[in-house]
N, C-alpha and C positions, 0 to 999 in steps of 0.2 A: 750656817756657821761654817765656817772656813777654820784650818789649822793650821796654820804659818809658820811656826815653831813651837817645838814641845811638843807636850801631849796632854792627854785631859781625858777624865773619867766622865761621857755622858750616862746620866741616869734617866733614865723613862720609867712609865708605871709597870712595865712589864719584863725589862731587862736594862744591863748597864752595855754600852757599846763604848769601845779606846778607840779613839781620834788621834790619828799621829798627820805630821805634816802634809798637808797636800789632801786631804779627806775634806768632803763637802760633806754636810749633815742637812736633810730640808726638813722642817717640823712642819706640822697642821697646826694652824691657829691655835691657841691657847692649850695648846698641851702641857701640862706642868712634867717640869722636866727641872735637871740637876746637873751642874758641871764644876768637878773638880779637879784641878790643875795637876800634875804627877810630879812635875817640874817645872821652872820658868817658861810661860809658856807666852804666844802671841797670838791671837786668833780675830777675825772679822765676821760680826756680826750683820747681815744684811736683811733688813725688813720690807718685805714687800706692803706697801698698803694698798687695799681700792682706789681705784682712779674716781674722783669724784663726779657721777654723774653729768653730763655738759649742759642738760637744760639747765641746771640749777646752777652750774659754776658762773 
């Protein structure tokens, strides 16, 4: 997750970390996690997936 504008409260199971512009956040898989906005905010979600196998593709 990228922060483009604004800011944003992430929550995790362990602590809350503020995201302001220009901060990259990288999660591990399925971590259950929280985000909310402080103000107008804009931000880019990028998901990696597995490349799927080539003998099978």
């Amino acid at each position: 997750m990228q922060i483009l504008r604004g800011s944003v409260d992430f929550g995790l199971p362990d602590r809350t970390i503020r995201l302001q512009p220009g901060e990259i956040l990288h999660l591990t898989p399925q971590l259950r996690h929280s985000v909310t906005a402080l103000e107008p905010t804009t931000l880019t979600v990028t998901m990696l997936l597995p490349r799927p196998d080539a003998a099978t593709a």
